[in-house]
C-alpha positions as CSV (number, residue, x, y, z in Angstrom):
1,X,-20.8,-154.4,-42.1
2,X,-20.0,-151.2,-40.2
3,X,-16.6,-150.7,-41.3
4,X,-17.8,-150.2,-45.0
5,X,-19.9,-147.3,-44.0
6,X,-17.3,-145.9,-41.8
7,X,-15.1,-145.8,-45.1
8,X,-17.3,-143.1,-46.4
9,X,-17.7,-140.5,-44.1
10,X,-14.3,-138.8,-45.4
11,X,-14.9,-138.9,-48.5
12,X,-16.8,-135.8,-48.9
13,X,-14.5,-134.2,-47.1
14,X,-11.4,-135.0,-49.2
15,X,-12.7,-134.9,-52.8
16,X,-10.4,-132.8,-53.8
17,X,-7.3,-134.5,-51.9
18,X,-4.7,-133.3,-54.7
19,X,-6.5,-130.4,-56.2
20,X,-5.1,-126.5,-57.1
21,X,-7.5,-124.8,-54.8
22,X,-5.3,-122.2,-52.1
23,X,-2.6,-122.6,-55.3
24,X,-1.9,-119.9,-57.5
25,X,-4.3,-120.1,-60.4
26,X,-2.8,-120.8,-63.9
27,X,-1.3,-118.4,-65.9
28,X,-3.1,-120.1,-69.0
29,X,-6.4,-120.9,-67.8
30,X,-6.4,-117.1,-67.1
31,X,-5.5,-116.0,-70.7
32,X,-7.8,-113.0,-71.6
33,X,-9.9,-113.2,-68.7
34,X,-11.8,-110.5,-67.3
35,X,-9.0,-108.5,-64.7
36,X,-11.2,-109.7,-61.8
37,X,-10.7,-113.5,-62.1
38,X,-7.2,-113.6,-60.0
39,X,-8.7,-111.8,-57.7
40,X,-12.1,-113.9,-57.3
41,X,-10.1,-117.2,-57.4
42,X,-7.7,-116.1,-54.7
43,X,-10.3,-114.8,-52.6
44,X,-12.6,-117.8,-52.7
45,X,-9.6,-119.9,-52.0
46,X,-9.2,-117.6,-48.7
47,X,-13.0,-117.8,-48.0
48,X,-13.2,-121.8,-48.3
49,X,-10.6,-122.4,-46.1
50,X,-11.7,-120.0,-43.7
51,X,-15.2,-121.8,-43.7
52,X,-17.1,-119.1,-45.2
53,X,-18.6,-121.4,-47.8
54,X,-21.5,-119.3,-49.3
55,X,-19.2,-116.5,-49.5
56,X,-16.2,-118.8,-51.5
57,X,-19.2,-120.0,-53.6
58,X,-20.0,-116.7,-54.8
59,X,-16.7,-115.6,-55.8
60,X,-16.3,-119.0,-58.1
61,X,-19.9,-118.1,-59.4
62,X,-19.0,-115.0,-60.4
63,X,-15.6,-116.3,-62.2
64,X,-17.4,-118.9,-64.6
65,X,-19.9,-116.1,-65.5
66,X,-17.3,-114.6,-66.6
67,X,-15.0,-117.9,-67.7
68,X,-17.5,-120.7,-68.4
69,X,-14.7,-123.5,-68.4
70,X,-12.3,-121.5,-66.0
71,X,-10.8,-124.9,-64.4
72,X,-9.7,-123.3,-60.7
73,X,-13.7,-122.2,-60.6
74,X,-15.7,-125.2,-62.5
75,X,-13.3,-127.7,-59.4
76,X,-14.1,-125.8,-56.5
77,X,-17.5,-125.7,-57.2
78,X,-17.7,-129.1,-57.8
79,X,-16.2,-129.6,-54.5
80,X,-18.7,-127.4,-52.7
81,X,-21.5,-129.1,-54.0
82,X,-20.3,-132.5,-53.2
83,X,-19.6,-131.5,-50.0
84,X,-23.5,-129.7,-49.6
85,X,-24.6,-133.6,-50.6
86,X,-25.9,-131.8,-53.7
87,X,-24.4,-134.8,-56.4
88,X,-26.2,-133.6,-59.2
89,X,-24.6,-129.7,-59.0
90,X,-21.3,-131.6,-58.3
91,X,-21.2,-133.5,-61.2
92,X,-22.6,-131.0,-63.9
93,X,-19.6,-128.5,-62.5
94,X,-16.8,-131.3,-63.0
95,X,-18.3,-132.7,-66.0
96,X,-18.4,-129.6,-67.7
97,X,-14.7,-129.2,-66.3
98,X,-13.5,-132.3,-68.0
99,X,-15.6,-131.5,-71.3
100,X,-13.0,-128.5,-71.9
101,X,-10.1,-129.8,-69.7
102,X,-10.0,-133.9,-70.2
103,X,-6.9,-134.3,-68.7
104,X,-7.9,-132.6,-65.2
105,X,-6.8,-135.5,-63.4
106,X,-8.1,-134.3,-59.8
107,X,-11.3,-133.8,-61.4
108,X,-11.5,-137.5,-62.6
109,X,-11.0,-138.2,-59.1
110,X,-13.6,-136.3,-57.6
111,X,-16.3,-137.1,-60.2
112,X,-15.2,-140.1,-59.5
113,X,-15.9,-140.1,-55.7
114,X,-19.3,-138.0,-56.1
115,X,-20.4,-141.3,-58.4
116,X,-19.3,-143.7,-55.7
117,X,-21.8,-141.7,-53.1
118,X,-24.1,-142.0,-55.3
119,X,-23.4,-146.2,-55.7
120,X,-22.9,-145.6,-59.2
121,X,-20.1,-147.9,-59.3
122,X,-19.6,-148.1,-62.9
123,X,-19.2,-144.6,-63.3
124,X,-17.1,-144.5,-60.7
125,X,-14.8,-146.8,-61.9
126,X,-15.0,-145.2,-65.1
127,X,-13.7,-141.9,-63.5
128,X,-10.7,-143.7,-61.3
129,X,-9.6,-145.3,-64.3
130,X,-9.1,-142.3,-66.8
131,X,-7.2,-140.2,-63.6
132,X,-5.0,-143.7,-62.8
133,X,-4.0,-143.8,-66.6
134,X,-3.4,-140.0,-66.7
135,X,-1.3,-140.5,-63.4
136,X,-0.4,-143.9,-61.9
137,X,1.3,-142.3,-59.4
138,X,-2.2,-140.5,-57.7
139,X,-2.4,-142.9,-54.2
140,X,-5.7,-141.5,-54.1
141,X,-7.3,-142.3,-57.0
142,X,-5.9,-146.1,-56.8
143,X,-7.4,-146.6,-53.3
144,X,-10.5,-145.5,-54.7
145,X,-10.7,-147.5,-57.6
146,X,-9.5,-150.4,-55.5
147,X,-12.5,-149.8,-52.9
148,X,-15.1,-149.7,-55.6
149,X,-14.0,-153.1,-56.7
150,X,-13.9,-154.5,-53.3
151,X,-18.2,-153.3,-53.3
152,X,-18.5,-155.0,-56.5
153,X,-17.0,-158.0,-55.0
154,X,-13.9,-158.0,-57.4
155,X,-11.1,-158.4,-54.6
156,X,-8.5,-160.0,-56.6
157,X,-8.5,-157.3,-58.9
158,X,-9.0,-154.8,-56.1
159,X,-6.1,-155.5,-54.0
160,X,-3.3,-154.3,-56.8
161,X,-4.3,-151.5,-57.0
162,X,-4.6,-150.7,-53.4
163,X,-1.3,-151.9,-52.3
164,X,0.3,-150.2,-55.5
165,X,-1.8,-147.0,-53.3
166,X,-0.2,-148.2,-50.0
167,X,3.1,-148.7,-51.3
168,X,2.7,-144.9,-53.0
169,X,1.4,-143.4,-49.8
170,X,2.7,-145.5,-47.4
171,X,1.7,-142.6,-44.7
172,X,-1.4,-142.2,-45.6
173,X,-3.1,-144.0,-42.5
174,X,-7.1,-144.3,-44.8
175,X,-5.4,-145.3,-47.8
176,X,-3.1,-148.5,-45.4
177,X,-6.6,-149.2,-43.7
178,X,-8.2,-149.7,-47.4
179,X,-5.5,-152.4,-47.8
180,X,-5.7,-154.0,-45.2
181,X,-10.0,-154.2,-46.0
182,X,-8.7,-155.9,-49.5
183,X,-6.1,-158.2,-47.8
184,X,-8.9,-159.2,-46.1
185,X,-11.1,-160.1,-48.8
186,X,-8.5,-162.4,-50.7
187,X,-7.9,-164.3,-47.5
188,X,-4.6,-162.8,-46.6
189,X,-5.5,-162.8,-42.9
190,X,-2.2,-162.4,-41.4
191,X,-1.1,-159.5,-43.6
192,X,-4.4,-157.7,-43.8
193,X,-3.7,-157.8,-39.7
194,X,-0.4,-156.6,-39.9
195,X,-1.5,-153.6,-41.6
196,X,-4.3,-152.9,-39.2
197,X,-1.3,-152.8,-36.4
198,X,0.7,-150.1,-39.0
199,X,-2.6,-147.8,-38.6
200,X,-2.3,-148.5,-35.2
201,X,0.8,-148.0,-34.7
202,X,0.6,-144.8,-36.0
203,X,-2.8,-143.4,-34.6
204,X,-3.3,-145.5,-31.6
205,X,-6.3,-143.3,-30.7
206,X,-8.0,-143.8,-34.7
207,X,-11.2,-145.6,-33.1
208,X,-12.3,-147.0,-37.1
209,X,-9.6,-149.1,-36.9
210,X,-10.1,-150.2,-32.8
211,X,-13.3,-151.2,-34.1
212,X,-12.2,-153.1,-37.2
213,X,-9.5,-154.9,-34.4
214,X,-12.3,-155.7,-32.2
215,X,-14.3,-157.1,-34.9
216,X,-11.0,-159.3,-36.2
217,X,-10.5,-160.6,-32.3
218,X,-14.3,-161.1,-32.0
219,X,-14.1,-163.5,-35.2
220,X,-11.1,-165.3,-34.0
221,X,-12.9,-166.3,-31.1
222,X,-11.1,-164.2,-29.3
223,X,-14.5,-162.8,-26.7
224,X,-12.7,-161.0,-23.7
225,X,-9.9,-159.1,-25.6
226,X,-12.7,-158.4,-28.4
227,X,-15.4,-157.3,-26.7
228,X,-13.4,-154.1,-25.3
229,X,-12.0,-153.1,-28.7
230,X,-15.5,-153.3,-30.1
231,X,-16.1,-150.2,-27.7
232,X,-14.4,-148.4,-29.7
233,X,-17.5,-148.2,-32.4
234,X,-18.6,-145.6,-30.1
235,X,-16.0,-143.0,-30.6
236,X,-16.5,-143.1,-34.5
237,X,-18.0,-139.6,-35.0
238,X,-21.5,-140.8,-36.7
239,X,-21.6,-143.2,-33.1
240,X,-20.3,-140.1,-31.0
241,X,-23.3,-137.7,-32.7
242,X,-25.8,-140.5,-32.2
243,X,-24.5,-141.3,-28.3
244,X,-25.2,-137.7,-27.5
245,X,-28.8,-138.1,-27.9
246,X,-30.0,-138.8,-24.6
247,X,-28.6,-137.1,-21.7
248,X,-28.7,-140.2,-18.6
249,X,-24.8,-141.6,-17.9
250,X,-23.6,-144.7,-19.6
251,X,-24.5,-148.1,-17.6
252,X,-20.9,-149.6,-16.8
253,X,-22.5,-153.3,-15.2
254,X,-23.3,-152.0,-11.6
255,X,-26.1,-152.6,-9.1
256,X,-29.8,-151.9,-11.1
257,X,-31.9,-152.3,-8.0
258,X,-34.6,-149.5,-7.8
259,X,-33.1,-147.8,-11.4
260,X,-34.6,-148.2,-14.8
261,X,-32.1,-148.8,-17.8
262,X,-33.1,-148.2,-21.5
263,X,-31.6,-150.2,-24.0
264,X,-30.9,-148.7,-26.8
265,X,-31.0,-149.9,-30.4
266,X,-28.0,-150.3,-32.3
267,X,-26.5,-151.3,-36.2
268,X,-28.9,-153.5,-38.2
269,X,-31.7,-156.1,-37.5
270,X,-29.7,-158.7,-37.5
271,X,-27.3,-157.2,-35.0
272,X,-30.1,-156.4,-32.8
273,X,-31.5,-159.9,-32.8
274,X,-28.0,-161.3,-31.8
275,X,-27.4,-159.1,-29.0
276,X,-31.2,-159.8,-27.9
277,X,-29.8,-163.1,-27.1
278,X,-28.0,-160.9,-23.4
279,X,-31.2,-159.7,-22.5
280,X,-32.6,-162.5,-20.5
281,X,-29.5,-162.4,-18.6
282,X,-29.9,-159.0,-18.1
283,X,-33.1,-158.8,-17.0
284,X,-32.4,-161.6,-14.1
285,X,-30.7,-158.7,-12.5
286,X,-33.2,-156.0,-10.0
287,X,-34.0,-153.3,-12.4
288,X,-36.6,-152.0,-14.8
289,X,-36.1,-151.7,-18.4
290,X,-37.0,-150.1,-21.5
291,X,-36.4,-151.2,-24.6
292,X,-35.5,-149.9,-28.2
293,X,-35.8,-152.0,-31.0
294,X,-36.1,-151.7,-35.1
295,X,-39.6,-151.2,-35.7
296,X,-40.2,-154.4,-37.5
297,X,-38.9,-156.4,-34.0
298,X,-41.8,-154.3,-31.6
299,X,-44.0,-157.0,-31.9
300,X,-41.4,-160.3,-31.3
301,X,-39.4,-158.6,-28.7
302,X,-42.8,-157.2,-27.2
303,X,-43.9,-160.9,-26.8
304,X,-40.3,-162.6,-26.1
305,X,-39.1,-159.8,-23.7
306,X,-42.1,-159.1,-21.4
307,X,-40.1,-158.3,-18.2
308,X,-39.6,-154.9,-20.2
309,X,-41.6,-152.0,-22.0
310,X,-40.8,-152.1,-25.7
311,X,-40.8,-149.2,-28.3
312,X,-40.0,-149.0,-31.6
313,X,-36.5,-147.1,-32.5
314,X,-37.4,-143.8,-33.0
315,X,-35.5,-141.8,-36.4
316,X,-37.0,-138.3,-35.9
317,X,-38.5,-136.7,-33.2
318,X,-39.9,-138.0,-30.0
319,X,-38.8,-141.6,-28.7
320,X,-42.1,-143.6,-28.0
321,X,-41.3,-144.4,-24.6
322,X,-40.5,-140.5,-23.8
323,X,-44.1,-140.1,-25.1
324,X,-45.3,-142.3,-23.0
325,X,-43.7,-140.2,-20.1
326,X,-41.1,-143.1,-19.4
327,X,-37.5,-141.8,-17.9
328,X,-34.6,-143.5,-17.4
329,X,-31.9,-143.7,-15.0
330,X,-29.1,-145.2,-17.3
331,X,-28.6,-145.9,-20.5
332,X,-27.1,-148.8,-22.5
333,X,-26.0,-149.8,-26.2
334,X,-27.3,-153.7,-27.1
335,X,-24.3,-154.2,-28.4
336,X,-22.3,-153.3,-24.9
337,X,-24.0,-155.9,-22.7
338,X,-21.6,-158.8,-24.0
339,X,-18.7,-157.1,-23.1
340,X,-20.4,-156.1,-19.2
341,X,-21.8,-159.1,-18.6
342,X,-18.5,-161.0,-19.4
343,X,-19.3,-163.1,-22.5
344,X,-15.7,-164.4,-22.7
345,X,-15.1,-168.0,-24.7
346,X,-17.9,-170.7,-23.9
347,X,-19.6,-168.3,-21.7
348,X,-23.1,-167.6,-24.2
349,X,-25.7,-169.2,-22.8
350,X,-27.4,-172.3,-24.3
351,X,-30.8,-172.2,-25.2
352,X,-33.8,-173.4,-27.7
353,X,-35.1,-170.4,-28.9
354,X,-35.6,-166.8,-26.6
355,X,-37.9,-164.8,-29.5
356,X,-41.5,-166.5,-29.5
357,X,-43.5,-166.2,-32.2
358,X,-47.0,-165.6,-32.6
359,X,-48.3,-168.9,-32.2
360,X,-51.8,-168.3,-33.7
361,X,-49.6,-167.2,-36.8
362,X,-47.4,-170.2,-36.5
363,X,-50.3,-172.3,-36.8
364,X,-51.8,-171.0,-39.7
365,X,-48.6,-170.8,-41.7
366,X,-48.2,-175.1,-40.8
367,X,-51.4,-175.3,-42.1
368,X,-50.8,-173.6,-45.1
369,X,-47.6,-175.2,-45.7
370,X,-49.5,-178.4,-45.1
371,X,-50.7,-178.1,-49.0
372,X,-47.2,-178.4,-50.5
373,X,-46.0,-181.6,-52.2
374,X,-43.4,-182.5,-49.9
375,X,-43.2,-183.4,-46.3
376,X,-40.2,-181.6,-46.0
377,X,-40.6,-177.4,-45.9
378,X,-37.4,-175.9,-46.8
379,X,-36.6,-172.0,-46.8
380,X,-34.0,-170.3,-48.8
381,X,-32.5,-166.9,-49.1
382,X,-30.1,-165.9,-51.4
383,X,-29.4,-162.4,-51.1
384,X,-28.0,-160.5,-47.9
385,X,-26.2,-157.1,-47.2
386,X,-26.1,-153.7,-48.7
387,X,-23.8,-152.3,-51.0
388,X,-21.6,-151.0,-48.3
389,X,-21.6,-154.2,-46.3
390,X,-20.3,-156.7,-49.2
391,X,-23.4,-157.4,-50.7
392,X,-21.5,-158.9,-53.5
393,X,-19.2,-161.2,-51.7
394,X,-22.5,-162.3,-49.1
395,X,-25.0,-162.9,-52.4
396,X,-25.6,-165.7,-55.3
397,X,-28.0,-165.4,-57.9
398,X,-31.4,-167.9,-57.1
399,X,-30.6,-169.8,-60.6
400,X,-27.2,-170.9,-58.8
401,X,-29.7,-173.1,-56.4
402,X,-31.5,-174.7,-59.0
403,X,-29.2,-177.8,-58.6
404,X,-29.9,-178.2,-55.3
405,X,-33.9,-177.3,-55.5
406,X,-34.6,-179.7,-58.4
407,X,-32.5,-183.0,-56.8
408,X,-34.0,-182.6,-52.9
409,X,-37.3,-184.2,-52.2
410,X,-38.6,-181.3,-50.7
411,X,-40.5,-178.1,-50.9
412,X,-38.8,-174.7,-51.3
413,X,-40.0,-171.6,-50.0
414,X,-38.6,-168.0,-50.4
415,X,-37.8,-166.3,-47.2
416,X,-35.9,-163.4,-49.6
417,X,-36.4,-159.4,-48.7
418,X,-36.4,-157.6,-51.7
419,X,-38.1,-157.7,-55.3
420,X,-37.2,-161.2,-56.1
421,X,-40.5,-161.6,-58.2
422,X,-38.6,-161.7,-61.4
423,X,-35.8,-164.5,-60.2
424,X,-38.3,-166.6,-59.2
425,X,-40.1,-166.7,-62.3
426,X,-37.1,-167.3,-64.1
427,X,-36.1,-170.2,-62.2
428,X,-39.6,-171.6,-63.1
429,X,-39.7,-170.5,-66.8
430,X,-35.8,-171.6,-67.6
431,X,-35.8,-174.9,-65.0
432,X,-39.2,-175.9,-64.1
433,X,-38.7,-175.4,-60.5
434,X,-41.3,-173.8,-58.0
435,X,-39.9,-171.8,-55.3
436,X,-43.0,-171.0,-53.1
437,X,-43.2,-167.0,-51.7
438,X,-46.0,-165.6,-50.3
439,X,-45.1,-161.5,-49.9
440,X,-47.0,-161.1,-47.1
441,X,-44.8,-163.2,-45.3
442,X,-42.0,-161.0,-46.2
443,X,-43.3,-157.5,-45.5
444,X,-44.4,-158.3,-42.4
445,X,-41.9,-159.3,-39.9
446,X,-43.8,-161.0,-37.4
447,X,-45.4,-163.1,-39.9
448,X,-42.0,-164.1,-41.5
449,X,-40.6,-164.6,-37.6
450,X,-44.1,-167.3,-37.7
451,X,-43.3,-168.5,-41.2
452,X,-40.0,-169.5,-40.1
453,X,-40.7,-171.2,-37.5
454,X,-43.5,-173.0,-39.0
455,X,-40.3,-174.5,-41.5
456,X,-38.2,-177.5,-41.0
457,X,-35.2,-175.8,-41.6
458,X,-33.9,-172.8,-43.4
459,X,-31.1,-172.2,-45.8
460,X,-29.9,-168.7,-46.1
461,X,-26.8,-166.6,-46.6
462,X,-25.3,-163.7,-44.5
463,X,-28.5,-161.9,-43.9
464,X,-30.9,-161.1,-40.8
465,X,-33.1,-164.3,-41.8
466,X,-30.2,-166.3,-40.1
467,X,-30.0,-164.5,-36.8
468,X,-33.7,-164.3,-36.6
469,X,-34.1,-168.4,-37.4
470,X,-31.4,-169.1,-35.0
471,X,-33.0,-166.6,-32.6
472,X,-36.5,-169.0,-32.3
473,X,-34.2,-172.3,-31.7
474,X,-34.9,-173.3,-36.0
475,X,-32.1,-175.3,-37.7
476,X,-30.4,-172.8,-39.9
477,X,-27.8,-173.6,-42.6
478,X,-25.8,-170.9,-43.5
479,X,-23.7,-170.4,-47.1
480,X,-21.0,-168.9,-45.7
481,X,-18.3,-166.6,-48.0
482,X,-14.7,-167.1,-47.7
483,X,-14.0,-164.2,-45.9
484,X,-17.7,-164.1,-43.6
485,X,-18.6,-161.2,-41.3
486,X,-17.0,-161.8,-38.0
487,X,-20.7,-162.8,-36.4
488,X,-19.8,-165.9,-38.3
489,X,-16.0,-166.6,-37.0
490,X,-13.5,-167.2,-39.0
491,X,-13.7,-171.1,-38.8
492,X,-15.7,-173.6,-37.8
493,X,-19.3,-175.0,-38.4
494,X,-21.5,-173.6,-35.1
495,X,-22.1,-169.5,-33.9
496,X,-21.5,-169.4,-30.2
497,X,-24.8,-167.3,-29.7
498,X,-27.0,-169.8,-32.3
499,X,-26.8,-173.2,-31.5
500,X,-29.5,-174.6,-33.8
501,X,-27.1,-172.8,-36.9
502,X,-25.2,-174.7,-38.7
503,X,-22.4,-172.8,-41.2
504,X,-21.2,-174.4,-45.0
505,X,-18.3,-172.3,-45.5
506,X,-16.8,-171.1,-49.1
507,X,-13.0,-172.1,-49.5
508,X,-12.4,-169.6,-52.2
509,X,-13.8,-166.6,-53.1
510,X,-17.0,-166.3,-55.4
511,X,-17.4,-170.0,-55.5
512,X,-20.3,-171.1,-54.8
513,X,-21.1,-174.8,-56.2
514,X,-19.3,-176.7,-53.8
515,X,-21.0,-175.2,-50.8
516,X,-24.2,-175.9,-52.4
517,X,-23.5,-179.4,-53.5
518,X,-22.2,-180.1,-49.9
519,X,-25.5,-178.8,-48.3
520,X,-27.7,-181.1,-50.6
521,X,-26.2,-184.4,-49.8
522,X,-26.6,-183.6,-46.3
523,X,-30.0,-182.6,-47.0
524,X,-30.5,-186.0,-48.9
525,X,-29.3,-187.8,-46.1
526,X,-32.1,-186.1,-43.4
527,X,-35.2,-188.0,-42.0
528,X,-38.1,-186.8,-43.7
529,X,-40.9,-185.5,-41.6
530,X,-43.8,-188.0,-41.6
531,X,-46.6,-186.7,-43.6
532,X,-50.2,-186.1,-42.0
533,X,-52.7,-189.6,-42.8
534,X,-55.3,-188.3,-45.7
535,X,-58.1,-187.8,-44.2
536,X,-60.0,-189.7,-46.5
């Protein structure tokens, strides 16, 4: 999810949230020094903070020429570099720091946070560790190591230390919002909420947490009030940067006769495929439209959407439809249209499908999947998210499903992104199951869009496979973890934009087994498909 990214974007920022740079340097550390050194630490101090980077980096560089292991010099370069996104520099500065100086605790701290950008959790947790046990009392270096456990998927033993950090810090308006991430995780609704309203409270403009509020109201069912916090996304400064790109005013729901609106892009496939479901409601109204859309949806929206001119999502340069000497009037986020054109409770329209596959791809994918043993085609997915939006928490290894895949008369075909090569020959070699994948069918996504619907049903965790199957009307059964992304409410078996998805929901954290043994007796008790005659 969002909010995980959104964690980040301070962290460079504030590695060095306790350090001794603008102190006085240490009498010690400058024991028979060259005579320059206090002068070169003080005025790099003076230079950093007055912005003049390369400047503050040259004094420092000059100190450890002189005083390899000078601590003052070895942190603030460490900092700089971390800051520059050059990790590599950052962490040869603080490691050498540490060699001579073990008990640095800042530095743990920030070598700590330069491995977490990196997603080298188990370093990082390494590094929180050693500065939490060199001083419990550091807020900072808690909250850290609490967030890394949360990405591992580890909330239970994430959440003490990040309310020891919120009880330490108790001001500290990122380290409260961290807790409240973890209360969420364990299932602590009310009091993960509570100190959501704290942040609030205290920075009523702080548009991260309006957003994580929205997203909270939106999975409570909660549409109309939702809907307007989730606006908030936009004033997040990566939103801000990216909102700025095109210069036509913001589409606010009026009168589109004679103007021409371009929909923009927005968040993840799966999020685009969701909001997707708006735009044949949007394009009832008198207007023309263009269209962004990931690359890998050109082709599916192209076909589904034909009432406007699609173009791929452009990341440098040029947008296609610019090239194409296209201009626009107004401008729209997708993920704006539910809030203008009122999706309160009950209001999402009911349909069978609005993406349309290719059906010459359809057909030779039912043909193909005509070969298989079974009359029932089955696909699964069993990995979703990133490691910033609770990959952990979303995924379950394949050999988890082998209960399920060896007891239902059916045949089982992979619908997982990803190198899963490996899994699946495991699952074959250890249990003697065959899990069909054909990688074309993956890299391709208008073949897996025909694939899909070419399937019976498909079973799938949080991932983009479920918004695209419930997109083209195809029964979907989702394994659902105890604390889901809000697209998934908070309770409940149906998603108010999907109605052929159905949801299996986790009752406690990392436990899988029950909401797999649920789904096979209910996939027991289906009809089978009736098999084609042999032709002979």
């Amino acid at each position: 999810m969002i909010i995980f990214r959104l964690l980040l974007k301070n962290i460079l920022g504030r590695l060095g949230d306790s350090a001794r740079i603008g102190r006085k340097p240490n009498k010690d550390s400058n024991r028979g020094s060259a005579p320059e050194i206090p002068y070169l630490l003080r005025e790099g101090d003076a230079c950093r903070q007055a912005g003049q980077i390369d400047r503050a980096r040259q004094c420092y560089a000059r100190v450890v020429t002189v005083e390899a292991n000078q601590p003052h010099a070895r942190y603030a370069l460490g900092l700089l570099d971390g800051q520059a996104g050059d990790y590599a520099a950052a962490a040869e500065h603080l490691n050498r720091l540490l060699s001579a100086h073990p008990d640095h605790v800042e530095a743990w701290n920030a070598l700590g946070n330069v491995y977490k950008l990196q997603r080298k959790w188990d370093g990082a947790i390494t590094c929180y560790r050693r500065a939490v046990a060199l001083n419990p009392q550091l807020a900072s270096a808690l909250s850290n190591l609490g967030t890394c456990l949360r990405n591992q998927g580890r909330g239970h033993d994430a959440i003490d230390y990040l309310a020891r950090a919120a009880e330490l810090d108790p001001a500290n308006t990122e380290i409260l919002f961290n807790w409240y991430l973890g209360m969420m995780d364990v299932g602590s609704v009310e009091e993960g909420e509570q100190g959501l309203l704290r942040v609030l409270d205290r920075e009523p403009e702080n548009a991260e947490a309006r957003f994580a509020l929205g997203c909270q109201l939106l999975a409570a069912g909660r549409f109309n009030e939702g809907w307007r916090e989730y606006e908030w996304r936009n004033r997040v400064e990566s939103w801000e940067r990216r909102n700025a790109e095109y210069p036509y005013p913001w589409w606010r729901g009026e009168d589109l006769a004679g103007r021409r609106l371009l929909v923009r892009a927005e968040q993840g496939l799966g999020d685009q495929i969701m909001f997707a479901s708006c735009l044949p409601e949007l394009f009832r109204r008198d207007g023309r439209f263009i269209m962004e859309c990931d690359p890998r949806l050109e082709p599916i929206f192209a076909r589904s959407f034909p009432d406007a001119a699609v173009f791929p999502q452009s990341r440098h340069g040029k947008a296609g439809w610019a090239s194409n000497e296209f201009d626009a009037d107004l401008q729209v986020n997708i993920g704006s249209l539910p809030l203008l054109l009122q999706y309160g409770q009950g209001a999402f329209p009911s349909h069978a499908g609005y993406l349309r596959p290719d059906p010459s791809k359809v057909e030779t994918w039912r043909e193909r999947l005509a070969g298989l043993d079974s009359a029932m085609k089955i696909g699964v997915s069993w990995r979703g998210g990133t490691w910033n939006t609770r990959q952990a928490a979303r995924s379950l290894a394949l050999r988890d499903l082998a209960p399920m895949l060896r007891d239902v008369p059916a045949s089982f075909v992979s619908v997982q992104y990803g190198d899963c090569a490996a899994e699946i020959e495991e699952l074959k070699r250890e249990e003697g199951i065959v899990l069909h994948h054909w990688q074309e069918a993956i890299d391709d996504y208008d073949e897996t869009a025909a694939l899909i619907a070419a399937l019976d049903l498909v079973i799938s965790v949080q991932t983009a496979v479920v918004h695209l199957g419930g997109a083209l009307g195809k029964p979907v059964w989702v394994m659902v973890p105890s604390r889901p992304e809000w697209r998934y409410m908070r309770t409940g078996q149906r998603m108010p934009w999907y109605p052929s998805v159905r949801l299996f929901r986790q009752n406690t954290p990392g436990e899988w087994d029950p909401v797999i043994e649920r789904i096979a007796a209910d996939l027991s008790s289906l009809p089978l498909p009736t098999l084609p005659a042999d032709p002979t």
